[in-house]
Each structure stands twice: as C-alpha cells, then as structure tokens.
GUKOL-520392 format. One record per atom (N, C-alpha, C): residue number from 1; x, y, z; residue in one letter. Coordinates in pm, 1 decimal, decimal comma. Layout:
// GUKOL-520392
   nr         u         v         w  rest
  NUM         X         Y         Z     a
...
// end
This chain:
// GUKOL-520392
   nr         u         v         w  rest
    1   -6777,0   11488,1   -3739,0     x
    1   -6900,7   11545,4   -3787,5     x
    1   -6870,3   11680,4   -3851,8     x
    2   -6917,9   11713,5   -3978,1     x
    2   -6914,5   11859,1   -4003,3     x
    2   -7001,7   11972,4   -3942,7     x
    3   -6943,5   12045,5   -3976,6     x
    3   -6988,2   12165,6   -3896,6     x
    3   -7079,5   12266,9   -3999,6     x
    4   -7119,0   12176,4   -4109,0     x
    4   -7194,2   12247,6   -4205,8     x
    4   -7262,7   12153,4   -4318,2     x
    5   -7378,0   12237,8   -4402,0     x
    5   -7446,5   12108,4   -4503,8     x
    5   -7393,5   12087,3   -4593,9     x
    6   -7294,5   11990,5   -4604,2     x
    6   -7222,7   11943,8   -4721,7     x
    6   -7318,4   11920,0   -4826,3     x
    7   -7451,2   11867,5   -4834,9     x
    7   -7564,9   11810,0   -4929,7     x
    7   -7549,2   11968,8   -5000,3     x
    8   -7616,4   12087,0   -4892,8     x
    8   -7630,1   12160,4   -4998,2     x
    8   -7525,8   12230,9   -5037,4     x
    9   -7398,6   12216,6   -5010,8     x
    9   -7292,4   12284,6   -5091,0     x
    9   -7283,1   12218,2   -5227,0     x
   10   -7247,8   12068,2   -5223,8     x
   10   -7277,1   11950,1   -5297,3     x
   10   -7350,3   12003,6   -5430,0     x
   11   -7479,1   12009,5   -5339,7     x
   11   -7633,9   12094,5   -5464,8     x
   11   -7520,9   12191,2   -5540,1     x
   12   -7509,4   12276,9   -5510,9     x
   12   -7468,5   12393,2   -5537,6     x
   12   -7343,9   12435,7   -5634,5     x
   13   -7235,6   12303,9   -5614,0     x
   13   -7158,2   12275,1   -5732,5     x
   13   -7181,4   12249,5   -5803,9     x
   14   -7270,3   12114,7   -5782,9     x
   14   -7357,9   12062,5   -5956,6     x
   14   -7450,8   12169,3   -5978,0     x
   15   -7493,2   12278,7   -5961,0     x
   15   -7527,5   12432,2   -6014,7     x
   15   -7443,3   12478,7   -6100,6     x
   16   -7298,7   12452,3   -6084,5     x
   16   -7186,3   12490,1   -6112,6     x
   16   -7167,1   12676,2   -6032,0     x
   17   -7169,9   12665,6   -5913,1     x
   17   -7105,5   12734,5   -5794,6     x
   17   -6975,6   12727,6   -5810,4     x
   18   -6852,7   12830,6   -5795,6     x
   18   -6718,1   12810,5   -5702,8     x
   18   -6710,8   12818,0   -5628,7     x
   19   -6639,0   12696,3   -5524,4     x
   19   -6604,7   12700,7   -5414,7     x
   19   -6467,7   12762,7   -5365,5     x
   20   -6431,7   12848,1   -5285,4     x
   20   -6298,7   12909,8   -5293,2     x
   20   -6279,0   12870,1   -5161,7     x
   21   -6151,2   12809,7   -5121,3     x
   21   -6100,3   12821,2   -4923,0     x
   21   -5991,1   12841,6   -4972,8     x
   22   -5971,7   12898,4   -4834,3     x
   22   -5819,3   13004,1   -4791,7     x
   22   -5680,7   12882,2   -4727,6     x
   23   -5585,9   12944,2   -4809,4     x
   23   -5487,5   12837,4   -4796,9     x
   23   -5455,3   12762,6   -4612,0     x
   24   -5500,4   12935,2   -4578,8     x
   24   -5469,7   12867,0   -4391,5     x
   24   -5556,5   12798,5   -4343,3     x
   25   -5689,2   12836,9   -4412,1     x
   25   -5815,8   12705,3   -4373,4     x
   25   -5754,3   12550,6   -4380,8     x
   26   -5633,0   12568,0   -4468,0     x
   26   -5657,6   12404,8   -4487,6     x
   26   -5525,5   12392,4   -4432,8     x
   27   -5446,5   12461,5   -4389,8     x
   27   -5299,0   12438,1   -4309,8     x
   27   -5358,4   12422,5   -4154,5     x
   28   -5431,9   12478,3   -4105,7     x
   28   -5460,1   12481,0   -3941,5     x
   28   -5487,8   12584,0   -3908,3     x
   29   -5407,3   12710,2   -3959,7     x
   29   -5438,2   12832,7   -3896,1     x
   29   -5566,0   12888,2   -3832,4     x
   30   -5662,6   12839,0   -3883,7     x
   30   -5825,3   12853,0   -3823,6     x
   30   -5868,8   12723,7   -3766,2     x
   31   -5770,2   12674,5   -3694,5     x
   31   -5818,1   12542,4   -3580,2     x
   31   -5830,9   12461,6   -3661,6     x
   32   -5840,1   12353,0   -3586,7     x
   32   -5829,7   12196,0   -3634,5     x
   32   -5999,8   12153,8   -3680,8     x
   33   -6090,5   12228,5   -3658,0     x
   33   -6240,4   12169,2   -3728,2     x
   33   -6258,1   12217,3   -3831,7     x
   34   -6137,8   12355,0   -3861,8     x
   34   -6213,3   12436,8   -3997,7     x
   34   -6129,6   12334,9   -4073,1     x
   35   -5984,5   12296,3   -4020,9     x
   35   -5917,4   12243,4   -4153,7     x
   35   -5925,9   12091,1   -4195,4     x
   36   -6020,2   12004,0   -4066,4     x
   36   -6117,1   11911,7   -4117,4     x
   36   -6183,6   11893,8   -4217,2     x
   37   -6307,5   12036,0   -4220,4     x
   37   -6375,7   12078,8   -4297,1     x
   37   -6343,2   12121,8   -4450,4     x
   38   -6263,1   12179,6   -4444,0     x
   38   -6157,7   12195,5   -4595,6     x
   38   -6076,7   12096,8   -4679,2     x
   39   -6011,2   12015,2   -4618,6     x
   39   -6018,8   11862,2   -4628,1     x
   39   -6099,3   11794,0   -4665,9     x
   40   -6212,4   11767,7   -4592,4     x
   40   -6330,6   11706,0   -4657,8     x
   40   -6374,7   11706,5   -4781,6     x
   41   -6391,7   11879,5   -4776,1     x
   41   -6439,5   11978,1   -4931,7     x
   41   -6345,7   11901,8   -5053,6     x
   42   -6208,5   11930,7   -5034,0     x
   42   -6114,9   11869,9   -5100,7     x
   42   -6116,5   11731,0   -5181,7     x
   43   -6157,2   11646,6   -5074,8     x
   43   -6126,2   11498,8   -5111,2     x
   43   -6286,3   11482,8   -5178,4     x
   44   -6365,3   11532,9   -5155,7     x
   44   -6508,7   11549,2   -5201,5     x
   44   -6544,0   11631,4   -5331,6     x
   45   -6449,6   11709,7   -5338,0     x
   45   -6372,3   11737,1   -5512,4     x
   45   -6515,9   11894,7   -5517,6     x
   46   -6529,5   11944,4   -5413,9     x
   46   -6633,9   12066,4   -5424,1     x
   46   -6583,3   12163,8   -5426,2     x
   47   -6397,2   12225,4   -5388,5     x
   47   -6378,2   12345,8   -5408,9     x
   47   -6307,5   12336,4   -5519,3     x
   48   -6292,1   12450,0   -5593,4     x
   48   -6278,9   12542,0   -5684,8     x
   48   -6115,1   12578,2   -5683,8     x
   49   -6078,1   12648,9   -5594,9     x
   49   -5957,1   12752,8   -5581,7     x
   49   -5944,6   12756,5   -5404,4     x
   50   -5789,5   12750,1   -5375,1     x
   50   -5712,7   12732,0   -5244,5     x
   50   -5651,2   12905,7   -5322,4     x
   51   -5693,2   13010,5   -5212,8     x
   51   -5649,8   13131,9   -5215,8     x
   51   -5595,2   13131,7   -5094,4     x
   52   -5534,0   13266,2   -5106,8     x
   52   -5471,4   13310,1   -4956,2     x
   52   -5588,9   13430,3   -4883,7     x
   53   -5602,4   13442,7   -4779,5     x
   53   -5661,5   13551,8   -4722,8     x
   53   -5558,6   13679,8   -4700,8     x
   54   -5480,1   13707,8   -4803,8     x
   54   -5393,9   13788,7   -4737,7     x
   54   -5414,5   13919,7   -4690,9     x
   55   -5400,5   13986,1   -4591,5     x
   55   -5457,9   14122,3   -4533,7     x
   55   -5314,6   14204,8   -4513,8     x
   56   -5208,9   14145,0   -4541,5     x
   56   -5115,5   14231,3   -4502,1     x
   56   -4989,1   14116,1   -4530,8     x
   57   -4834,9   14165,2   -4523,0     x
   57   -4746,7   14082,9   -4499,1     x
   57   -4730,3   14038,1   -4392,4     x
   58   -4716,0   14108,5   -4346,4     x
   58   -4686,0   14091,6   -4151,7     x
   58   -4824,6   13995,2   -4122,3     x
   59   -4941,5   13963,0   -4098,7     x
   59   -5015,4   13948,8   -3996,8     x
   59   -5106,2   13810,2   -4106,1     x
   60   -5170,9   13843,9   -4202,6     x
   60   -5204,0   13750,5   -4310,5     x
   60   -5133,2   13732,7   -4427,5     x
   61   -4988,1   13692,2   -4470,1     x
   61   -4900,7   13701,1   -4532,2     x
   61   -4929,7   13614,2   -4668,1     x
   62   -4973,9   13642,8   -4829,3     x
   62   -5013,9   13560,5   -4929,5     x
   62   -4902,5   13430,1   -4959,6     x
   63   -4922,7   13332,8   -4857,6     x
   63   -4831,7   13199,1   -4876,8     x
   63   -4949,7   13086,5   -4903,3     x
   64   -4897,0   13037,6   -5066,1     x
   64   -4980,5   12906,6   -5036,6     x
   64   -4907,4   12748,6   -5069,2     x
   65   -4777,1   12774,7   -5038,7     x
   65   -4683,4   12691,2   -5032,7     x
   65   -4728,3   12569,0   -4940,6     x
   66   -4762,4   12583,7   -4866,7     x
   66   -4760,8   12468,4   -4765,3     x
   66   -4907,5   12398,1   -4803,6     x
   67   -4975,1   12543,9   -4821,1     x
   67   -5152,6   12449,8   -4843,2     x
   67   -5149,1   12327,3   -5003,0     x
   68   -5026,5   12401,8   -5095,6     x
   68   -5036,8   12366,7   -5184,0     x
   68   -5013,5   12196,0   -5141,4     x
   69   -4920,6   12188,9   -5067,6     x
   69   -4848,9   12060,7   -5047,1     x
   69   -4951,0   11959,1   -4967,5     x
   70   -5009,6   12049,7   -4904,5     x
   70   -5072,6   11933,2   -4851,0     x
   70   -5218,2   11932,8   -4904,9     x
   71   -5235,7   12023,0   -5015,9     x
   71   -5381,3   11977,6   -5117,4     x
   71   -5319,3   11867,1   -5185,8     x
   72   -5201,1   11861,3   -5210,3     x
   72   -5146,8   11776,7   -5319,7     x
   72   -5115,6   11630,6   -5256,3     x
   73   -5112,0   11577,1   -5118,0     x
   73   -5118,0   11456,0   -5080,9     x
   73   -5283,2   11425,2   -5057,6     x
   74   -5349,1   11547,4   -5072,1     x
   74   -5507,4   11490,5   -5011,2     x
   74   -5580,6   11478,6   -5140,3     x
   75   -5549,2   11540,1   -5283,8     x
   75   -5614,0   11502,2   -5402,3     x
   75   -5505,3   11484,9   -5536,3     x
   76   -5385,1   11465,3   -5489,3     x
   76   -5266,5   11466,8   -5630,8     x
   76   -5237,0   11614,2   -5661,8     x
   77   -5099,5   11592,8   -5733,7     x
   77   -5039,1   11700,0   -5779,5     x
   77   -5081,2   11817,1   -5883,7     x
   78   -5193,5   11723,9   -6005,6     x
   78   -5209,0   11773,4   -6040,2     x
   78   -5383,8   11869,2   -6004,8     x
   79   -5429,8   11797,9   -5947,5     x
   79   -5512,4   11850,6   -5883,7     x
   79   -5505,8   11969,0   -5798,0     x
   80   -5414,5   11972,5   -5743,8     x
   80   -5355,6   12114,5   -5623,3     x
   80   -5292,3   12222,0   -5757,2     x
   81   -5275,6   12179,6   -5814,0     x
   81   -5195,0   12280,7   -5934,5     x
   81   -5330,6   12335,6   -5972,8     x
   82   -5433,3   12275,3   -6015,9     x
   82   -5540,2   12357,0   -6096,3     x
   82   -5654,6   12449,5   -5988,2     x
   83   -5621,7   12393,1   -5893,1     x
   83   -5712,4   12462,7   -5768,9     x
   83   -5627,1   12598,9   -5744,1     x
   84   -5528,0   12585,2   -5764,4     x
   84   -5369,0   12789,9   -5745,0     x
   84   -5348,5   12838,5   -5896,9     x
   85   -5425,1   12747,9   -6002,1     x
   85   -5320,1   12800,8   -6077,5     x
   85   -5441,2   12832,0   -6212,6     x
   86   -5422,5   12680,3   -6269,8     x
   86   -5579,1   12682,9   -6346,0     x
   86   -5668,8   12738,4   -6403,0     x
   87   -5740,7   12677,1   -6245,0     x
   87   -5898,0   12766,5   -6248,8     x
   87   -5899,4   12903,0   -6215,3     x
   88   -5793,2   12972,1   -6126,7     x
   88   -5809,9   13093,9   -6126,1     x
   88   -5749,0   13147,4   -6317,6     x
   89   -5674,3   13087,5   -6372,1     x
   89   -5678,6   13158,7   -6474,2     x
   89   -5806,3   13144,3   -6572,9     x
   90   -5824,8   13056,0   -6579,7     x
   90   -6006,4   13005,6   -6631,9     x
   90   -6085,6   13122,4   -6603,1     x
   91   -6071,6   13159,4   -6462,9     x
   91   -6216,4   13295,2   -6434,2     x
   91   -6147,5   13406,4   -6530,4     x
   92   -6015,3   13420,1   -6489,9     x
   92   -5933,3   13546,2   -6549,0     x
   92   -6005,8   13591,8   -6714,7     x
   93   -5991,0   13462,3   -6778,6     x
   93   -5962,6   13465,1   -6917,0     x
   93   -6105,5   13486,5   -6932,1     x
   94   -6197,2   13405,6   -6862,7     x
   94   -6369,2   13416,8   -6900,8     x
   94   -6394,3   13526,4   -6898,3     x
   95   -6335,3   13625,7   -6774,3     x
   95   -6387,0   13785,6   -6697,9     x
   95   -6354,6   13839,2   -6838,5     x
   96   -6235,2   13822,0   -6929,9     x
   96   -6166,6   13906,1   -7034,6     x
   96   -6281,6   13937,0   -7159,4     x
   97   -6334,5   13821,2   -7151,5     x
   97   -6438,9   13816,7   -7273,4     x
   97   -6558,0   13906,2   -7302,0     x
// end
C-alpha cells in the first residue's frame, strides 16, 4: 500500500509539475517503504529528476551511482540517464532564457 495519493501526484504531472526524489530514497537509505514508494513513482513514469540530498561529504555524500543503476533496471537505461542528466539540463537551459 502507499503511503501517499498517487491520484493526486498523478493530477499534478499532467499539470506538468516536477517530480524530484533523492537518489537514497530510491537506494534504501530512508527505509524500505520510502524506497517502495520511489519505485512506484518511477515505474509510474511521475518523477522528473533522481538528485542527491547532499548535506555534506561525510554524512549525505552527492552519490548517484547506485540509484542510477537501479533506476535503470526499474525503467531502462535510457530513461535513468534523462532523470541525472537531461532534464536537469532542460530546467538549466529554460532558467537561461
């Protein structure tokens, strides 16, 4: 069961919303229901961009090596590429204008 309203996140993309989760959301680091939940999002094609939460090296360290890998068995390769790489340059280039 999720732990949140997928309908209205759902709504909210076809708004055209970004959805952003944090690479450890979807590795485990925030327990096994958040990275259910991120998963879901994933295969349900609603987020946007797999960022890092990084707060520091030591303690929240910016790695998204592993999330990358395993976005990339849960929606393809090239799919995990445009969620790190992409679409964050997409906002970049739009912000420029």
């Amino acid at each position: 069961t999720t732990l949140f309203r997928s309908e209205r996140l759902l709504e909210l993309v076809g708004l055209n919303v970004l959805v952003q989760v944090t690479a450890e959301s979807l590795t485990g680091g925030f327990g096994p229901d958040v990275q259910r939940c991120v998963m879901y999002l994933l295969r349900q094609k609603m987020v946007s961009f797999i960022a890092t939460d990084a707060h520091s090296s030591r303690y929240r360290p910016p790695v998204l090596s592993s999330a990358v890998k395993l976005a990339a068995r849960l929606v393809g390769k090239e799919a995990a590429r445009q969620l790190v790489k992409d679409n964050p340059l997409l906002v970049i280039n739009v912000c420029r204008d």
